[in-house]
N, CA, C and O atoms as CSV, one atom per row, in Angstrom:
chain,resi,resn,atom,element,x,y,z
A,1,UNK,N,N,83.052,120.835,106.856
A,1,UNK,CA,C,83.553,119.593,106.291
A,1,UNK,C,C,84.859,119.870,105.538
A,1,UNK,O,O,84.933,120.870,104.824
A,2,UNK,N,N,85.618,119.251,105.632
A,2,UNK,CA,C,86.999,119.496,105.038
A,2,UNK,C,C,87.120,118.394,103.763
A,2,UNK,O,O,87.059,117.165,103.743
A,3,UNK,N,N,87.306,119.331,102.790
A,3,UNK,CA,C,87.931,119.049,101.569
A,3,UNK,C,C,89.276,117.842,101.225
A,3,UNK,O,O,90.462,117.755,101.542
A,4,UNK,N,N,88.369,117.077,100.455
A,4,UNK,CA,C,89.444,115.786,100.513
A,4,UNK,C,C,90.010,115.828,99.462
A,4,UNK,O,O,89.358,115.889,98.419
A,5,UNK,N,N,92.099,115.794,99.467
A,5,UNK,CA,C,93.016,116.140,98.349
A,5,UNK,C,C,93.346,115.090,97.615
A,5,UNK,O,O,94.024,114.081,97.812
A,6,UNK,N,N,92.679,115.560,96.646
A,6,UNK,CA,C,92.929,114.298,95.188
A,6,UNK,C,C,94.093,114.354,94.981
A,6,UNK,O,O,94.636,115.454,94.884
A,7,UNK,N,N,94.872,113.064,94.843
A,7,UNK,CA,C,95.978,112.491,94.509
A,7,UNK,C,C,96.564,111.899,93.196
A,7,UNK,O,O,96.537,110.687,93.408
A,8,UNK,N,N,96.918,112.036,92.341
A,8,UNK,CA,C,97.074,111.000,91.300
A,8,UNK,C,C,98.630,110.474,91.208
A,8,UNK,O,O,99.468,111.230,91.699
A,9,UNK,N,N,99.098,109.222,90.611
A,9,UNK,CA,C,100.003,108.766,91.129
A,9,UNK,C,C,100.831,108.552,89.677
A,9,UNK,O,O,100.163,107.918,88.860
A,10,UNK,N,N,101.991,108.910,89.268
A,10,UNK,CA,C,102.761,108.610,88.121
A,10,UNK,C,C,104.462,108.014,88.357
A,10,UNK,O,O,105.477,108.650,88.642
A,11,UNK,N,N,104.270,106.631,88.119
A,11,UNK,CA,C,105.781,105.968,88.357
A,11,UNK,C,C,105.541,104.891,87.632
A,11,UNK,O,O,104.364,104.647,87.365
A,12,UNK,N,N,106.667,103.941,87.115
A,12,UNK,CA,C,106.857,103.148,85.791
A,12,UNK,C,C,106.907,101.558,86.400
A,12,UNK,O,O,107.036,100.465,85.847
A,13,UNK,N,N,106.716,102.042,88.021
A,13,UNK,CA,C,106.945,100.488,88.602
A,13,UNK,C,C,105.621,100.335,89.457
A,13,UNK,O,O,105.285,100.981,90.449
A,14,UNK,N,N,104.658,98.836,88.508
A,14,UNK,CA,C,103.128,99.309,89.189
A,14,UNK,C,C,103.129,99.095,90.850
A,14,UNK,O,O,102.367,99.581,91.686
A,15,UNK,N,N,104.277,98.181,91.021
A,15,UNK,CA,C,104.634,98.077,93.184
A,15,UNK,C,C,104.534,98.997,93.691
A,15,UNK,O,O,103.817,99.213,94.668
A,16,UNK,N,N,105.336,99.855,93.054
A,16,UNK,CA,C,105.673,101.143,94.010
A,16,UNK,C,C,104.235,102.063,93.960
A,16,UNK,O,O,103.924,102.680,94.979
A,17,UNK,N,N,103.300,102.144,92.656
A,17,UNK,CA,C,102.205,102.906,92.722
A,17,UNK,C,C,101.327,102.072,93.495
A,17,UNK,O,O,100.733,102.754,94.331
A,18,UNK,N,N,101.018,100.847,93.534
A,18,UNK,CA,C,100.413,99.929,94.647
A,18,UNK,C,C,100.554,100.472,95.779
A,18,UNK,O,O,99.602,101.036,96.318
A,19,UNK,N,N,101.688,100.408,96.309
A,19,UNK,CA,C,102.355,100.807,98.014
A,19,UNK,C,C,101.999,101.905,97.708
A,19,UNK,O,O,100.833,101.911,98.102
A,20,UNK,N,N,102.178,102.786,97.305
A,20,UNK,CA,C,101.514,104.409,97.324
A,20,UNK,C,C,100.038,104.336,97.860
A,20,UNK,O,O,99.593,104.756,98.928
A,21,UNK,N,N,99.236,103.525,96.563
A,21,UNK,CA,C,97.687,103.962,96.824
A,21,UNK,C,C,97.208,103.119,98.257
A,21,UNK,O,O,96.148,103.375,98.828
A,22,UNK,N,N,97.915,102.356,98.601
A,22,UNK,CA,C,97.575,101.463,99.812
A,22,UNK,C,C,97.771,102.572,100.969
A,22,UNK,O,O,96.770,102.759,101.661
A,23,UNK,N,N,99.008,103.392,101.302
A,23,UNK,CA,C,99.460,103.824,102.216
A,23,UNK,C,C,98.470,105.431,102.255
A,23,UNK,O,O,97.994,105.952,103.264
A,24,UNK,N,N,98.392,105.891,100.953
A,24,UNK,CA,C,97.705,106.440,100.455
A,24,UNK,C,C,95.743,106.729,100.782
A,24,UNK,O,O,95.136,107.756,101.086
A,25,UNK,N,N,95.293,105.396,100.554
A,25,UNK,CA,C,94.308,105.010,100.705
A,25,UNK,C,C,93.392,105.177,102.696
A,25,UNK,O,O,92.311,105.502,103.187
A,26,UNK,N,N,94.672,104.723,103.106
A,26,UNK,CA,C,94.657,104.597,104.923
A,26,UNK,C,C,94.457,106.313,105.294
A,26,UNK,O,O,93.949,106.597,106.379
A,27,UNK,N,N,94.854,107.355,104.403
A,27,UNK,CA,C,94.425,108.715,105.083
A,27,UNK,C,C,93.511,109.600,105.245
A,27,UNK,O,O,93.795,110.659,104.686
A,28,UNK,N,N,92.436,109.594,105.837
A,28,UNK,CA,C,91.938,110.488,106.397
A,28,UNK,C,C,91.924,111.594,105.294
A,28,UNK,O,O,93.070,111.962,105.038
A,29,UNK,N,N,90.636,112.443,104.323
A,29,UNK,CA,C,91.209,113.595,103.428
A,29,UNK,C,C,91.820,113.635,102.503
A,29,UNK,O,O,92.044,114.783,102.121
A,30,UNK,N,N,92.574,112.198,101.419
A,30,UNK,CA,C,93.497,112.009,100.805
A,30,UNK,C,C,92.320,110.939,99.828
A,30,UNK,O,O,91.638,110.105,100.422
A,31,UNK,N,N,92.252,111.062,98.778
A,31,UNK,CA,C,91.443,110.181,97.501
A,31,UNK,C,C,92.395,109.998,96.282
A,31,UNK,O,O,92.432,110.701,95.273
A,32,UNK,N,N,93.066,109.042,96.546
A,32,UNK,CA,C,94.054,108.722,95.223
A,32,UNK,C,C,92.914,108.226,93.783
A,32,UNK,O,O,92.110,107.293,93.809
A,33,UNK,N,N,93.232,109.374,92.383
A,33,UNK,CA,C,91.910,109.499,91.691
A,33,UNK,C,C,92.508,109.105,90.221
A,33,UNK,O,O,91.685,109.197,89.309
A,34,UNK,N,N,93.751,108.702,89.882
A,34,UNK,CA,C,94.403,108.054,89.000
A,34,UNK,C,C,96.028,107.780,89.062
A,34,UNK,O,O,96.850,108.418,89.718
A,35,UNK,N,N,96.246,106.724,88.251
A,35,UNK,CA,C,97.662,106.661,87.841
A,35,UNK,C,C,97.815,106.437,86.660
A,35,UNK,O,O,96.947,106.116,85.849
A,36,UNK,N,N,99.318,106.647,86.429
A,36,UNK,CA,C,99.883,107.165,85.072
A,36,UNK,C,C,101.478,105.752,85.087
A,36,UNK,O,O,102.045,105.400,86.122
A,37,UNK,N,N,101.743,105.359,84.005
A,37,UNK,CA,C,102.690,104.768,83.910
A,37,UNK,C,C,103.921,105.141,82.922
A,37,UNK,O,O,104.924,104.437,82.804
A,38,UNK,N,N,103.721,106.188,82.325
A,38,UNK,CA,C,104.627,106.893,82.176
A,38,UNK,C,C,104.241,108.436,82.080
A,38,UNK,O,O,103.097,108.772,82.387
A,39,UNK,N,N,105.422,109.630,81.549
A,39,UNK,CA,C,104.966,111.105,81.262
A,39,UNK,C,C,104.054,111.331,80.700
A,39,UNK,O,O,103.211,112.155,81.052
A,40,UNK,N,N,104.009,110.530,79.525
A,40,UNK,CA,C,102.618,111.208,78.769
A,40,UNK,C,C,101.397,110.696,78.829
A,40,UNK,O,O,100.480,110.867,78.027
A,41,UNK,N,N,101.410,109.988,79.917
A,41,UNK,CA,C,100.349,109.164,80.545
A,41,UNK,C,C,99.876,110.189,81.576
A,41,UNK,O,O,98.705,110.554,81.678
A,42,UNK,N,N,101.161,110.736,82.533
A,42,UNK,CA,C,100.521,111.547,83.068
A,42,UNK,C,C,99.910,113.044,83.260
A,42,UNK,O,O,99.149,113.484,84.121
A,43,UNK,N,N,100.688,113.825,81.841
A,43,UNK,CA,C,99.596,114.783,81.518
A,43,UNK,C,C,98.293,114.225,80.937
A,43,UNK,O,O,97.271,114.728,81.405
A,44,UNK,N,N,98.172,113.472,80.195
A,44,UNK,CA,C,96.674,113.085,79.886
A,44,UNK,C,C,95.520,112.452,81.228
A,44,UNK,O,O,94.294,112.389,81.309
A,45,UNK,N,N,96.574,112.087,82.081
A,45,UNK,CA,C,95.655,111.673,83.635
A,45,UNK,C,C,95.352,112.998,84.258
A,45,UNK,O,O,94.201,113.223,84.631
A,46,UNK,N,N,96.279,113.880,84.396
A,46,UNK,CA,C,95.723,115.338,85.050
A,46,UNK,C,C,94.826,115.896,84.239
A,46,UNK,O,O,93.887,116.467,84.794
A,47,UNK,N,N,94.869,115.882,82.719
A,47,UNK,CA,C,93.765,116.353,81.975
A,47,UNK,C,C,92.301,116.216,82.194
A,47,UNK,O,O,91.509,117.158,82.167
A,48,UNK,N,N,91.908,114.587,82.479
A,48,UNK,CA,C,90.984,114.112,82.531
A,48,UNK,C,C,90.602,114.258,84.490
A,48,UNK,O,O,89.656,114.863,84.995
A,49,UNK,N,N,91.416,113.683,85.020
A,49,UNK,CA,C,91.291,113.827,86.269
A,49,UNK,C,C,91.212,115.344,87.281
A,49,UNK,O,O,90.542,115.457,88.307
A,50,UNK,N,N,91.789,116.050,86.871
A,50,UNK,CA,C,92.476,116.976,87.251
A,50,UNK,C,C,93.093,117.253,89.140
A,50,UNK,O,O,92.814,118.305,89.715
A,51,UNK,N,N,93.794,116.295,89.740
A,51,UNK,CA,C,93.999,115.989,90.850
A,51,UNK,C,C,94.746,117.643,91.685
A,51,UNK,O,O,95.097,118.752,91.283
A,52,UNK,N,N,94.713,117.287,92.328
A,52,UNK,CA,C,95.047,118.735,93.225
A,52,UNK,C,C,96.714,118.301,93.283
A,52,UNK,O,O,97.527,119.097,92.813
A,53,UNK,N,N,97.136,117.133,93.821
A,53,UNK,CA,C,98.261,116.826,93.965
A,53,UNK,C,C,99.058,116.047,92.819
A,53,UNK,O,O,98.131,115.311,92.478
A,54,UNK,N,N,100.011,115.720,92.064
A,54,UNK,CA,C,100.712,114.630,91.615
A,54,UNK,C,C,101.838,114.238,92.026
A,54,UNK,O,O,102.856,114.930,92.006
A,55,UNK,N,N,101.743,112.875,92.515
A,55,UNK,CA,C,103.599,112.209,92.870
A,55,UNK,C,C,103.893,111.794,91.614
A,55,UNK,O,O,103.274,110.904,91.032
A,56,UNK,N,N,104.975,112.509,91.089
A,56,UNK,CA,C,105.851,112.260,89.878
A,56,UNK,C,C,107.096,111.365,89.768
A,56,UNK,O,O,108.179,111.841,90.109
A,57,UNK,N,N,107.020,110.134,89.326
A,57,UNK,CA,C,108.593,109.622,89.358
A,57,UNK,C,C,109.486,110.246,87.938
A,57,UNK,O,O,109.031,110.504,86.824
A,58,UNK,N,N,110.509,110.337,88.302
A,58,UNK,CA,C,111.755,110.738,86.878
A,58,UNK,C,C,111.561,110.136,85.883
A,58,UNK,O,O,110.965,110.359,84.829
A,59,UNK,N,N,112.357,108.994,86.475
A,59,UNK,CA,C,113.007,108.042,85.023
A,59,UNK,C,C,111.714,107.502,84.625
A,59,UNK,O,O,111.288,106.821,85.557
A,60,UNK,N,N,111.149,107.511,83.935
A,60,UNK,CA,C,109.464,106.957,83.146
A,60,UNK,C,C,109.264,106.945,81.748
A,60,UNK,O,O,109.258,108.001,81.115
A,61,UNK,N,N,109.064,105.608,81.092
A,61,UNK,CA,C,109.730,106.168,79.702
A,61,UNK,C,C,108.404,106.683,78.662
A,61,UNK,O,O,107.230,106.771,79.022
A,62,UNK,N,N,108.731,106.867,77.838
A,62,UNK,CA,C,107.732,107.848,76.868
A,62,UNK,C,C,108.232,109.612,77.015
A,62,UNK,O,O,108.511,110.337,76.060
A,63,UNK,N,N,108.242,110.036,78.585
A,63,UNK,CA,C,108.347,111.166,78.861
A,63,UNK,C,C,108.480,111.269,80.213
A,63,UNK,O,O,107.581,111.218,81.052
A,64,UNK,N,N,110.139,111.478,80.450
A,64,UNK,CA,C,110.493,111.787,81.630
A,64,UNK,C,C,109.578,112.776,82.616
A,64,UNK,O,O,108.963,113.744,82.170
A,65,UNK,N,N,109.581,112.331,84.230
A,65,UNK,CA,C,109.001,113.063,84.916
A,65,UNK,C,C,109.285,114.807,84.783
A,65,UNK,O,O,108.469,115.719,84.910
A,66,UNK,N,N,110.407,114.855,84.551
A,66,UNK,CA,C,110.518,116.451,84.782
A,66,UNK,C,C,109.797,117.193,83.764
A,66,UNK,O,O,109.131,118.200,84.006
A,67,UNK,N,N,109.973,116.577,82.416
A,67,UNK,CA,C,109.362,117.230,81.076
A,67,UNK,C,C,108.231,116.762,81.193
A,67,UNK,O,O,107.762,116.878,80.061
A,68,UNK,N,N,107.112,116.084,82.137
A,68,UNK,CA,C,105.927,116.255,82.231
A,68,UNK,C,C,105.815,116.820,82.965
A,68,UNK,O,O,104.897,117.540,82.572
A,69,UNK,N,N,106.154,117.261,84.267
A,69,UNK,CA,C,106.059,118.311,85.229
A,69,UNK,C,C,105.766,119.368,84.698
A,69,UNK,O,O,104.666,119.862,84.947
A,70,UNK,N,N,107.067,120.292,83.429
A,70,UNK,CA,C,107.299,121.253,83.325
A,70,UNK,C,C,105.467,121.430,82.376
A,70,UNK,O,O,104.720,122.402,82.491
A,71,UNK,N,N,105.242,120.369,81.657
A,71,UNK,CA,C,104.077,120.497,80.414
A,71,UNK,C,C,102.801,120.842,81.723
A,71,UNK,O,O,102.161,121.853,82.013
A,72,UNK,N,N,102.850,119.477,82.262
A,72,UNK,CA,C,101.586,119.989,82.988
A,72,UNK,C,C,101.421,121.384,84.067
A,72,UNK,O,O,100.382,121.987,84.333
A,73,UNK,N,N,103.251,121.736,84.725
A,73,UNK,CA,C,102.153,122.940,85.266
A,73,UNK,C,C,102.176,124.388,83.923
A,73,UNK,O,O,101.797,125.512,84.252
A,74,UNK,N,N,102.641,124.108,82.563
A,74,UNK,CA,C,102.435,125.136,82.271
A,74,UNK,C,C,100.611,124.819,81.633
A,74,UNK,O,O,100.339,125.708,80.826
A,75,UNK,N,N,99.592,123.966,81.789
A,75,UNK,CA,C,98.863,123.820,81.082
A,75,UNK,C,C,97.711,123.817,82.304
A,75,UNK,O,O,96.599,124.301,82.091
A,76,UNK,N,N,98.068,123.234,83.597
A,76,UNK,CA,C,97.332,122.793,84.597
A,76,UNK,C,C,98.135,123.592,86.264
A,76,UNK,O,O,98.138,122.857,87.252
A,77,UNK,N,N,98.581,124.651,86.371
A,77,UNK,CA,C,99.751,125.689,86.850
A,77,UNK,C,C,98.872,125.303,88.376
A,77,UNK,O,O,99.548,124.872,89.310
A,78,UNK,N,N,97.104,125.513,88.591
A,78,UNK,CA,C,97.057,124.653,90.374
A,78,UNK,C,C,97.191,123.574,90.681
A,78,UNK,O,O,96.612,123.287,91.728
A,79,UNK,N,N,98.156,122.176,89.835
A,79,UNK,CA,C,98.109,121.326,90.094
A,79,UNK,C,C,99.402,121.462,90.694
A,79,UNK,O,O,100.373,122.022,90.185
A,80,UNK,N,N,99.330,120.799,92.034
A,80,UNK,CA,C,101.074,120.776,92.691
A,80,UNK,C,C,101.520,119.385,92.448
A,80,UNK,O,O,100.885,118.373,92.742
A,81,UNK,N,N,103.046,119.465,91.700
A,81,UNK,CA,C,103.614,118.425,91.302
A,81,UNK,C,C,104.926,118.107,92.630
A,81,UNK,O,O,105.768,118.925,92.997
A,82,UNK,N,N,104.722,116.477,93.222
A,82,UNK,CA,C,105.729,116.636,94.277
A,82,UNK,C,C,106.201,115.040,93.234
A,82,UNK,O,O,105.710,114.041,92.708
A,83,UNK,N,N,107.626,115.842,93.493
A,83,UNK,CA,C,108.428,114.357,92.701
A,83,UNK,C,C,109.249,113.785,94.205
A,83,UNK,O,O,109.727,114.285,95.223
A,84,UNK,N,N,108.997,111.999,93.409
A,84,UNK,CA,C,109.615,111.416,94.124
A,84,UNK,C,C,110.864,110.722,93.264
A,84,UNK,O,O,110.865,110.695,92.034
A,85,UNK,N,N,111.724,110.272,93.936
A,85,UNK,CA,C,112.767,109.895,92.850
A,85,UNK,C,C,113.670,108.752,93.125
A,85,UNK,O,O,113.173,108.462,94.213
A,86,UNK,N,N,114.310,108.163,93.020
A,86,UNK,CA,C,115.484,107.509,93.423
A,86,UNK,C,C,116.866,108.357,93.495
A,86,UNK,O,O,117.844,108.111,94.202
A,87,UNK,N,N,116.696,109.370,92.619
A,87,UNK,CA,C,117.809,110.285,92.097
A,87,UNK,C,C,117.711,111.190,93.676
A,87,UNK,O,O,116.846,111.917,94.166
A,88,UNK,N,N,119.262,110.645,94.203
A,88,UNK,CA,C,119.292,111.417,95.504
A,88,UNK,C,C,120.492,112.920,94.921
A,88,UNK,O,O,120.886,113.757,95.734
A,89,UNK,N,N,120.906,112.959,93.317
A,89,UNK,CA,C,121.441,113.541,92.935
A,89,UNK,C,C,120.703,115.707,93.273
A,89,UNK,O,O,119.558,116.152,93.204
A,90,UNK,N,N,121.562,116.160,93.485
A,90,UNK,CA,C,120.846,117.943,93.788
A,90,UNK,C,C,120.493,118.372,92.261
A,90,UNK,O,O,119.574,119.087,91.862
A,91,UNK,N,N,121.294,117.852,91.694
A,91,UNK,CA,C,120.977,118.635,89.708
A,91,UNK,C,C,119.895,117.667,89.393
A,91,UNK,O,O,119.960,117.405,88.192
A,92,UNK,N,N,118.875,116.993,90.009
A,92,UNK,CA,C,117.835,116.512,89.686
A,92,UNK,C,C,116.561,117.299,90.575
A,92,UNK,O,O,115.438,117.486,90.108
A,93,UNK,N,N,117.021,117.728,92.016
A,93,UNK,CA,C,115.910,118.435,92.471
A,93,UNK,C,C,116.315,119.883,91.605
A,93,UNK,O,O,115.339,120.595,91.840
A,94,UNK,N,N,116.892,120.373,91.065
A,94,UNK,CA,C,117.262,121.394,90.964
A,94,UNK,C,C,116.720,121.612,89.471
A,94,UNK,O,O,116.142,122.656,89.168
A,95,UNK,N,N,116.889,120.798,88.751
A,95,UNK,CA,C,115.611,120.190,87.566
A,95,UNK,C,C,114.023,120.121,87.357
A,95,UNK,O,O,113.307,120.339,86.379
A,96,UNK,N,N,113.784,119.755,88.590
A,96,UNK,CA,C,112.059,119.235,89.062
A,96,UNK,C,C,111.637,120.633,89.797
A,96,UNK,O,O,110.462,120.998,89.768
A,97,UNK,N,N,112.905,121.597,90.626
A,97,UNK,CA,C,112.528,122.784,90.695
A,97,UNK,C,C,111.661,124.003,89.796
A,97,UNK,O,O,110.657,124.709,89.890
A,98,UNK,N,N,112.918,123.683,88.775
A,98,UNK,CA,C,112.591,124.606,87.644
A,98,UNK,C,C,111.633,124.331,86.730
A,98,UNK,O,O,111.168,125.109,85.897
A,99,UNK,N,N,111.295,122.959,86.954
A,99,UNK,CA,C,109.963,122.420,85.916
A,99,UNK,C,C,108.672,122.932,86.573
A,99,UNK,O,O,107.645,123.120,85.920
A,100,UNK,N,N,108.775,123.157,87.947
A,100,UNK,CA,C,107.519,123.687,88.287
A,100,UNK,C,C,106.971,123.078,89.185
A,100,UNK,O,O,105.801,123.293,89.501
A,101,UNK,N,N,107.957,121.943,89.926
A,101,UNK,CA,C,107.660,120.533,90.869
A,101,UNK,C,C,107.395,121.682,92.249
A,101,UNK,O,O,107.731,122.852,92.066
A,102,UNK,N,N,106.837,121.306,93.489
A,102,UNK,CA,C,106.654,122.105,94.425
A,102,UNK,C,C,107.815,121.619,95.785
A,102,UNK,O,O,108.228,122.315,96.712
A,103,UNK,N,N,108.156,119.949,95.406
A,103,UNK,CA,C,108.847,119.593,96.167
A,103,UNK,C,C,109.572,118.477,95.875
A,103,UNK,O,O,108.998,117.586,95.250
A,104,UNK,N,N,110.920,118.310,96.253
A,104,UNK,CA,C,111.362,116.720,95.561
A,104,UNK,C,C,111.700,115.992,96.814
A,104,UNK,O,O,112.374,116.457,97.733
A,105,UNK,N,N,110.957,114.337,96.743
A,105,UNK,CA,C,111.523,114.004,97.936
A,105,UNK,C,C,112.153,112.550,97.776
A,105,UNK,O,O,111.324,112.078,96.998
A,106,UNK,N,N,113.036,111.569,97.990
A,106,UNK,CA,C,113.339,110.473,97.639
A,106,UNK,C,C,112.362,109.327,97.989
A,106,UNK,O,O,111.406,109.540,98.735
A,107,UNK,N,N,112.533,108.457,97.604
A,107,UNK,CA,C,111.686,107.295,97.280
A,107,UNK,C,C,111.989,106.364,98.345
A,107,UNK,O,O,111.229,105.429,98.595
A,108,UNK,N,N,113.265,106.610,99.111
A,108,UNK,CA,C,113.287,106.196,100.421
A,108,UNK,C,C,112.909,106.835,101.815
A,108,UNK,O,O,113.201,106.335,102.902
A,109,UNK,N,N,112.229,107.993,101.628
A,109,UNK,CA,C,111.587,108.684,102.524
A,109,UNK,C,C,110.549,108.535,103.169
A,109,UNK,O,O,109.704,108.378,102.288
A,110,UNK,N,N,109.828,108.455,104.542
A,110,UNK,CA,C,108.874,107.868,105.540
A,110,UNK,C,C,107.743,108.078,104.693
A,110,UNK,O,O,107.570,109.000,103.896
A,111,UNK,N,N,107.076,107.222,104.929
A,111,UNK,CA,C,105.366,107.843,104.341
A,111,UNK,C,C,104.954,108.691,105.285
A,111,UNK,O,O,104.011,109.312,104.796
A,112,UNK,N,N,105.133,109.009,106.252
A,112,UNK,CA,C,104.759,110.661,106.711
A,112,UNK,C,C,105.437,111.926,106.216
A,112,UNK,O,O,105.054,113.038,106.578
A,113,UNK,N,N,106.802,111.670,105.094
A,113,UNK,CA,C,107.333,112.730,104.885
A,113,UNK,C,C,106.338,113.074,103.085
A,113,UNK,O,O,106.329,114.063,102.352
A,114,UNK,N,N,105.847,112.121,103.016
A,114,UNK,CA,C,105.285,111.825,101.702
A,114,UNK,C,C,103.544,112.134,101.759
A,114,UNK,O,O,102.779,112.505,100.868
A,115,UNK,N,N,103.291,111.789,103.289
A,115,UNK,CA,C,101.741,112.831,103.052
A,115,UNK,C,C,101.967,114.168,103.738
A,115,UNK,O,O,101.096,115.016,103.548
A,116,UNK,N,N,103.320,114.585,104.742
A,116,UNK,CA,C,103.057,115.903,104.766
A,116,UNK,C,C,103.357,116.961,103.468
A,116,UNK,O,O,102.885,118.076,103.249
A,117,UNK,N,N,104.318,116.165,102.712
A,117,UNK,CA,C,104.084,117.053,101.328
A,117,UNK,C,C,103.035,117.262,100.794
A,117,UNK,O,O,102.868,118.419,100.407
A,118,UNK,N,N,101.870,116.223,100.545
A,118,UNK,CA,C,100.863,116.604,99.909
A,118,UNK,C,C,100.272,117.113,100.886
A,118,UNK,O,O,99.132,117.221,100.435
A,119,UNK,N,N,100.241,117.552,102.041
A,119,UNK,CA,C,99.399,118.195,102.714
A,119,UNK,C,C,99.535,119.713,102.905
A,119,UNK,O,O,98.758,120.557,103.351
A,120,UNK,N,N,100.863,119.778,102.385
A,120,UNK,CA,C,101.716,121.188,102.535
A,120,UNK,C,C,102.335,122.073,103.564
A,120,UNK,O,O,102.417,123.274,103.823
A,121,UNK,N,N,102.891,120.462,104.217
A,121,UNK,CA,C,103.382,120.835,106.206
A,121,UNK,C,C,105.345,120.884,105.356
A,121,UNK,O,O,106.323,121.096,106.073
């Protein structure tokens, strides 16, 4: 039986986490198991939840995505953080790199480029 990858979802716009858990929801192996509406929403959601995966958005206020990235993997280090962003800027993946993100992908990207990240293709 194959192991189904918990998801949790952190972005400041509840549409876009909607369209996530919907598109989300349709996969096969994939259990979206919380969301977060801003940073410090979403280390306290990995705390409690502890999801295998997190889609991280940036701009989120309380606590930017990257400075929750960097908190949660130094606290929660097997959780893989894949940011999504609007920021098609490189000194933002290059940011979410160093925080500890596993992958950055834009927010206009296919939803197949968005579950093979969490799948780790």
């Amino acid at each position: 039986m194959e192991r189904t990858v918990r998801v949790a979802i952190a972005d400041d716009q509840a549409m876009f986490r909607q369209s996530l858990r919907l598109v989300l929801g349709r996969q096969a192996g994939l259990k979206v198991v919380a969301e977060a509406d801003n940073g410090q929403s979403a280390i306290e959601m990995v705390e409690e939840h502890r999801p295998d995966v997190v889609l991280m958005d940036i701009s989120m206020p309380d606590l930017n995505g990257i400075e929750a990235t960097r908190i949660i993997m130094s606290r929660f280090p097997e959780t893989r953080v894949i940011i999504l962003s609007l920021h098609q800027e490189q000194n933002f993946a290059l940011q979410a790199c160093l925080a500890g993100a596993c992958r950055y992908l834009c927010k206009d990207c296919s939803p197949q480029d968005i579950l093979d990240a969490i799948l780790g293709h």
